[in-house]
C-alpha positions as CSV (number, residue, x, y, z in Angstrom):
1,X,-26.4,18.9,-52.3
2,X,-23.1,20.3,-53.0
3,X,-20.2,19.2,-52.5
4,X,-18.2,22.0,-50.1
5,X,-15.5,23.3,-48.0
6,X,-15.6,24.9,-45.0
7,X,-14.4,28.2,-46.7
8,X,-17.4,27.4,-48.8
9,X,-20.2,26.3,-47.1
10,X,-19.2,29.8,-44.8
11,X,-19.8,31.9,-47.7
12,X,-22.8,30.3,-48.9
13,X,-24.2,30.8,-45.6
14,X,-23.5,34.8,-45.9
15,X,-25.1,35.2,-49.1
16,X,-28.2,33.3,-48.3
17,X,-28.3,35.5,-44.9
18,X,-27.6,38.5,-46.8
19,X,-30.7,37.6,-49.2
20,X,-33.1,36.9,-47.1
21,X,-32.2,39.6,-44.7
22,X,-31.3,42.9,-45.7
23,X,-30.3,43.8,-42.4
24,X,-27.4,41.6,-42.6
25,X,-24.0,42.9,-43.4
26,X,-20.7,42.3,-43.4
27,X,-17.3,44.2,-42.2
28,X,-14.2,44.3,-42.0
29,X,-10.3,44.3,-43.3
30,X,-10.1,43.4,-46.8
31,X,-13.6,41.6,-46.8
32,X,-14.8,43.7,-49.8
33,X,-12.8,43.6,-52.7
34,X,-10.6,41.3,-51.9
35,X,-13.0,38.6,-50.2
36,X,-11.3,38.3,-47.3
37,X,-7.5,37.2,-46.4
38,X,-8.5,33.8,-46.4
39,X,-11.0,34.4,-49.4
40,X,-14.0,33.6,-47.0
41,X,-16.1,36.5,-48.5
42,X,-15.2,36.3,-52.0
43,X,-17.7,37.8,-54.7
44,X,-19.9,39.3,-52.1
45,X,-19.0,43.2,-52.1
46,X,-19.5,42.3,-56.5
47,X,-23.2,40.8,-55.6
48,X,-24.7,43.1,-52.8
49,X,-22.1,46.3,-52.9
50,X,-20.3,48.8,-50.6
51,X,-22.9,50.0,-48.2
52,X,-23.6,45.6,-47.3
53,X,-19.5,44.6,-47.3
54,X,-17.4,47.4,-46.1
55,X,-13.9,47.9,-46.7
56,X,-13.1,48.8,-43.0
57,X,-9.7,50.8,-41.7
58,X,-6.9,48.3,-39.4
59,X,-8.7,49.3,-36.4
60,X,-10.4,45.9,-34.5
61,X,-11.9,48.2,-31.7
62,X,-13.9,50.6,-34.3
63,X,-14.5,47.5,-36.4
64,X,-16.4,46.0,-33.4
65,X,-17.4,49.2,-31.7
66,X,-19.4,49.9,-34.9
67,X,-21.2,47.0,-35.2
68,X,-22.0,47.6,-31.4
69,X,-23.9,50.5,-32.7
70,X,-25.3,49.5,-35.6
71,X,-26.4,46.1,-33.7
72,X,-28.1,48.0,-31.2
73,X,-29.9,50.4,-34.3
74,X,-31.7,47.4,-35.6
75,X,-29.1,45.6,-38.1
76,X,-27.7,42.5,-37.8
77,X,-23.5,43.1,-38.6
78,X,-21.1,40.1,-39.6
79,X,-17.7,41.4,-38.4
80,X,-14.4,39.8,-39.4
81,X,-11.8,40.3,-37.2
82,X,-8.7,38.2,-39.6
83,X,-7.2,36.6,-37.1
84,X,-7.8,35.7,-34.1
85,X,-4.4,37.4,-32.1
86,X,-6.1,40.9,-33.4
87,X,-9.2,40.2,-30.8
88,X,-6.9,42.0,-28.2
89,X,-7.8,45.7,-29.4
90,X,-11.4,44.6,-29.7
91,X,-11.7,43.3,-26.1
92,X,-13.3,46.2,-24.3
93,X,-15.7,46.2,-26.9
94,X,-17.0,42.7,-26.8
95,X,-16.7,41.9,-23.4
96,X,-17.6,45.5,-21.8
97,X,-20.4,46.9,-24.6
98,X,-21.7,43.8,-26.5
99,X,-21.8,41.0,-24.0
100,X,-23.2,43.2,-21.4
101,X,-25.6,45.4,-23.2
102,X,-28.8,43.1,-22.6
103,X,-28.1,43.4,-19.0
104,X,-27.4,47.4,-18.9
105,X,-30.6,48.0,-20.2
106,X,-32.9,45.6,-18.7
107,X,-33.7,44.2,-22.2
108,X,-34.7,47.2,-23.8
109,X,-31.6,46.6,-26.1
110,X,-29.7,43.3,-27.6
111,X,-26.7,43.5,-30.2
112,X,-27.4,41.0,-32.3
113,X,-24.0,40.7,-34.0
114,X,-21.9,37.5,-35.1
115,X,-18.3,37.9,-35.1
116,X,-16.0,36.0,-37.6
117,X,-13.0,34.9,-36.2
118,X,-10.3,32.3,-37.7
119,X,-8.7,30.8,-35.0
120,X,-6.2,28.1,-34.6
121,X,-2.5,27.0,-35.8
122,X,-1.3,24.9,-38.3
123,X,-1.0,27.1,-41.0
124,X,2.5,28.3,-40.2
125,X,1.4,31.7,-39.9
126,X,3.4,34.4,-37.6
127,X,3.2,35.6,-34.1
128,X,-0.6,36.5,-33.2
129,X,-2.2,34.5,-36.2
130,X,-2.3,31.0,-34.7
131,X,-3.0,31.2,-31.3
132,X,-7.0,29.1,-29.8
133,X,-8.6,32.2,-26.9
134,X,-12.0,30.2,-27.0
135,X,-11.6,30.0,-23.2
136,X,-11.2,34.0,-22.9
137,X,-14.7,34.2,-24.5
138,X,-16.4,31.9,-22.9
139,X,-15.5,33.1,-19.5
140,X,-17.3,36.4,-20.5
141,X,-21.2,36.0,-19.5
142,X,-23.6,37.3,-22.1
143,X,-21.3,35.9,-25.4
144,X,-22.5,32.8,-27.3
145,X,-19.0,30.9,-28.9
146,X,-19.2,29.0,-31.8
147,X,-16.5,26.8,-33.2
148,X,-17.6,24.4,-36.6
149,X,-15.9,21.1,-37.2
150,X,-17.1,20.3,-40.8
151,X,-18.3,22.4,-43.9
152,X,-21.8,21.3,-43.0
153,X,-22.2,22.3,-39.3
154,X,-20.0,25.8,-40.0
155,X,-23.1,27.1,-42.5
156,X,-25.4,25.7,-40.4
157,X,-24.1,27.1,-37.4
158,X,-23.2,30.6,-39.0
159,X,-27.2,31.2,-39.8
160,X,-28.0,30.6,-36.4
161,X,-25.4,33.1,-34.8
162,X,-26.7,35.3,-37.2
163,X,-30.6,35.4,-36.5
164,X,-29.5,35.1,-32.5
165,X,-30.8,38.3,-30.7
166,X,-27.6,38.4,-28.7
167,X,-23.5,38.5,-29.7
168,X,-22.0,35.3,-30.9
169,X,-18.2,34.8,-31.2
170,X,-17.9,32.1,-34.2
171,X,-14.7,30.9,-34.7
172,X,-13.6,29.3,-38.0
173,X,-10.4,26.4,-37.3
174,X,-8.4,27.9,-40.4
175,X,-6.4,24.5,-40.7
176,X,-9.4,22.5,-41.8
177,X,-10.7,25.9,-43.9
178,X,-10.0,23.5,-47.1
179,X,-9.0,20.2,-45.9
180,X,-11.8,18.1,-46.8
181,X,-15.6,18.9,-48.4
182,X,-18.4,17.3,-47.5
183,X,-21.9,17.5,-49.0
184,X,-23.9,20.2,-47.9
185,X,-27.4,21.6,-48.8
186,X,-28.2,24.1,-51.0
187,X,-31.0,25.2,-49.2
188,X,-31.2,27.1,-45.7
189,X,-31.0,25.1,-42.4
190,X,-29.9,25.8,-39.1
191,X,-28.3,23.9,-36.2
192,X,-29.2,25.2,-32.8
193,X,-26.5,26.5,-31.1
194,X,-25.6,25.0,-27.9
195,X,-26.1,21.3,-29.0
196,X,-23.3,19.5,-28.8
197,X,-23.2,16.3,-32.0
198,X,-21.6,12.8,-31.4
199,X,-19.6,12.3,-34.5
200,X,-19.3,8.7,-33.6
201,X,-20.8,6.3,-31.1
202,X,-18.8,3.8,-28.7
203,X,-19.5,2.2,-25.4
204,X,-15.3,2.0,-23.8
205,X,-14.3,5.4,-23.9
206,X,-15.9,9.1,-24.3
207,X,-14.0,11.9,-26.6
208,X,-14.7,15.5,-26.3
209,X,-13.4,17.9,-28.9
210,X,-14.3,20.4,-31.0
211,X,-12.9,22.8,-34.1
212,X,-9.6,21.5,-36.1
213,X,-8.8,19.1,-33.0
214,X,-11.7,16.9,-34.5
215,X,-10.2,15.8,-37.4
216,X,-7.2,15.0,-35.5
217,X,-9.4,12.9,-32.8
218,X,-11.4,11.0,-35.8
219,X,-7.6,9.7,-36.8
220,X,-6.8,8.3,-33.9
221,X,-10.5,6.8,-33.4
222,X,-9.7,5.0,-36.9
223,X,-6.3,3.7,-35.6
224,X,-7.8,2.2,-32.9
225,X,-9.5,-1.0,-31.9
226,X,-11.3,0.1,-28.9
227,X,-15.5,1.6,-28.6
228,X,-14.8,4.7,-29.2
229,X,-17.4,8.1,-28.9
230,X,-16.5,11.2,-30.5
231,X,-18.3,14.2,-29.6
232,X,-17.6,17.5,-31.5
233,X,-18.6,20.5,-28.8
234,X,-19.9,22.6,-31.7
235,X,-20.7,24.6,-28.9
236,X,-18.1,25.9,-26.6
237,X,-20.8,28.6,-24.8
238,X,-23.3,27.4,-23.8
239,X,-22.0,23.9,-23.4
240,X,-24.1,21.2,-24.0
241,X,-23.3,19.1,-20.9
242,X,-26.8,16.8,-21.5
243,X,-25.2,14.9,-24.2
244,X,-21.4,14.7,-22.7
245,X,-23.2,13.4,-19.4
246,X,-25.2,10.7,-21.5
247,X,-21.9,9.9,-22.8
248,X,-20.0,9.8,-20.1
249,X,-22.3,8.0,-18.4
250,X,-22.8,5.3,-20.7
251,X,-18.9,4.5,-21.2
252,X,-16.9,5.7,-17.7
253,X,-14.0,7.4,-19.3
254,X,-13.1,10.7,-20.8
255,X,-10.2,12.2,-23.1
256,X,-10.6,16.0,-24.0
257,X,-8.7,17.7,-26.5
258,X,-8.1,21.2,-27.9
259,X,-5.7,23.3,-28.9
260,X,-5.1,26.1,-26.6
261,X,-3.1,25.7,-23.3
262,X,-4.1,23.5,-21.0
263,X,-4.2,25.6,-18.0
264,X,-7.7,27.4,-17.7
265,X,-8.5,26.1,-21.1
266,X,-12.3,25.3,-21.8
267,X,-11.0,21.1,-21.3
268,X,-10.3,22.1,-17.4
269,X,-14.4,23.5,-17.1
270,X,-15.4,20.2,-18.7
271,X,-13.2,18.3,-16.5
272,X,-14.7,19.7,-13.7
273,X,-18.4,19.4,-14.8
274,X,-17.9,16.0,-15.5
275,X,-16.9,15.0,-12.3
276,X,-19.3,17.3,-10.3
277,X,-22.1,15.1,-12.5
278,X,-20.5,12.0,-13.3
279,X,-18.1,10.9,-10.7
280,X,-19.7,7.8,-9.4
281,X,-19.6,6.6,-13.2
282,X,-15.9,7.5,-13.5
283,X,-13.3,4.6,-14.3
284,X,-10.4,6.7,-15.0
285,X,-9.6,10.4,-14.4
286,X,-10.4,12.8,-17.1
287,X,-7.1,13.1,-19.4
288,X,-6.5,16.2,-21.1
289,X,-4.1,16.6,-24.3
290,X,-3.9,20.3,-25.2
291,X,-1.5,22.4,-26.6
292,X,1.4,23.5,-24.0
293,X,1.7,26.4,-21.3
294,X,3.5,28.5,-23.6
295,X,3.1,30.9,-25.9
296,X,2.6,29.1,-29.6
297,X,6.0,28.6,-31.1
298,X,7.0,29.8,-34.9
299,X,6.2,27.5,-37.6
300,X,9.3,25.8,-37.5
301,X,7.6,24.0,-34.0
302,X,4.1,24.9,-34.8
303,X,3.0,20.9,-35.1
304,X,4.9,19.7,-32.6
305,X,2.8,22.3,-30.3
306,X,-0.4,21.1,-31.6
307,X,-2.4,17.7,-30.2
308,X,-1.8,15.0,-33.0
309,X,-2.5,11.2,-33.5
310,X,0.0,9.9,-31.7
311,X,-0.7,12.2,-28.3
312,X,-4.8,11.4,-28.5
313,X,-3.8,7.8,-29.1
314,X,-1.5,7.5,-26.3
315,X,-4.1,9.4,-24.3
316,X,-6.7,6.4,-25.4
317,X,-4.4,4.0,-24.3
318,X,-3.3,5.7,-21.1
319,X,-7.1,5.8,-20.2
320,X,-8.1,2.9,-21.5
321,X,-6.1,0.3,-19.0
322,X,-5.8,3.1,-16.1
């Protein structure tokens, strides 16, 4: 086991990938010689060279448009996109070509491509570098979206999107990139995607979460006296809605939190699941607490935009004696 950040556990994942599969390989801006703005692919153009991490132009489209292509040609492309404001150019190609090219063709082609995004504020980055469009992806039939919650599940997760036959989006929360480490295995493992994981069990109350929001959620679990079950999403598309309804089931009430806005945000689908298949076990409406309707502030408001321990635990409370 060793002992590893999310940045970590990311990269380790790549270069095993990239070992055992020479198919596999990675582009984008600054991945090569400079590892990556946030260092994520550090020492791998050294280890496997220009022709397997490429040093692309600032051009999202022809980053993703490229890996379309060499998808369809037989390799299996990791494409970093920095940040996840700069998916905009790259639109038409992942929703248009790559989600849709299994269907064009009646099978006869997949794009077996996973696409690195970090996503999420708290950094006090700028305009277009902190923003959560998880909700924009999963809308779009024909994409798998991933977003990790701990250094273990992110390489575990990032080999499966990688041997998937079809696109995966997988978002990396770039708040928690080195927050804590956890132990992680040196060897290869996967964790299917589109299995949800209950980080803690309870029997009062049901949390649903997923990505940077986690970390936050466990807080206000810990602050807490009440039953509490966390479950970390893991999988925003497809959802696992077997284990939420087990949950849900089991304890009657339901607080979701993420990031992004709360209108049309990937918490209103689960609300709406939840009480199409658990309403008669409902004791409380579903509580959301989300980031705001508006566009992510500067840094200077930054924190106050995102969900922290005090909202989630008024939330609990607010749910807990509706």
């Amino acid at each position: 086991m060793a002992n590893l950040t999310l940045v970590q556990a990311i990269n380790l994942a790549l270069v095993q990938e990239m070992e055992k599969d020479d198919r596999v390989i990675i582009l984008g801006e600054d991945v090569g010689l400079n590892g990556g703005v946030f260092r994520v692919t550090e020492g791998l153009h050294k280890r496997f060279g220009g022709d397997r991490v490429v040093d692309s132009p600032l051009a999202e489209s022809g980053i993703i448009g490229t890996s379309v292509g060499l998808a369809m040609a037989g390799l299996r492309p990791v494409p970093e996109i920095q940040f996840e404001g700069f998916l905009g150019p790259a639109y038409d190609q992942i929703c248009t070509h790559a989600a849709r090219m299994r269907t064009r063709t009646r099978g006869a082609l997949t794009v077996p491509m996973t696409i690195r995004v970090p996503v999420g504020g708290g950094i006090h980055a700028p305009e277009l570098h902190s923003d959560s469009p998880e909700s924009i992806y999963t809308h779009t039939p024909g994409l798998k979206v991933v977003m990790p919650a701990s250094p273990y599940d992110a390489k575990g997760l990032l080999i499966s999107a990688i041997r998937d036959p079809d696109p995966v989006i997988y978002f990396e929360p770039k708040r928690i990139y080195r927050a804590f480490r956890e132990e992680v295995p040196e060897d290869e493992y996967t964790i299917p995607i589109g299995k949800a994981r209950v980080v803690a069990e309870g029997e009062e109350m049901t949390v649903i979460s997923w990505g940077a929001s986690v970390v936050q959620c466990m807080s206000a679990i810990e602050k807490s006296d009440r039953s509490i079950e966390l479950i970390d999403l893991r999988t925003i598309s497809p959802i696992d809605m077997e284990t939420i309804e087990t949950s849900v089931k089991k304890t009657g009430r339901v607080v979701i939190v993420h990031e992004a806005p709360k209108t049309c945000g990937v918490g209103a689908e689960l609300s709406a699941r939840i009480m199409e298949h658990c309403f008669l076990y409902l004791e409380a409406p579903v509580q959301r607490v989300t980031g705001f309707d508006t566009i992510m502030p500067y840094y200077k408001l930054e924190l106050e935009y995102l969900p922290d321990t005090e909202r989630i635990s008024k939330a609990i409370d607010e749910v807990a004696v509706y």
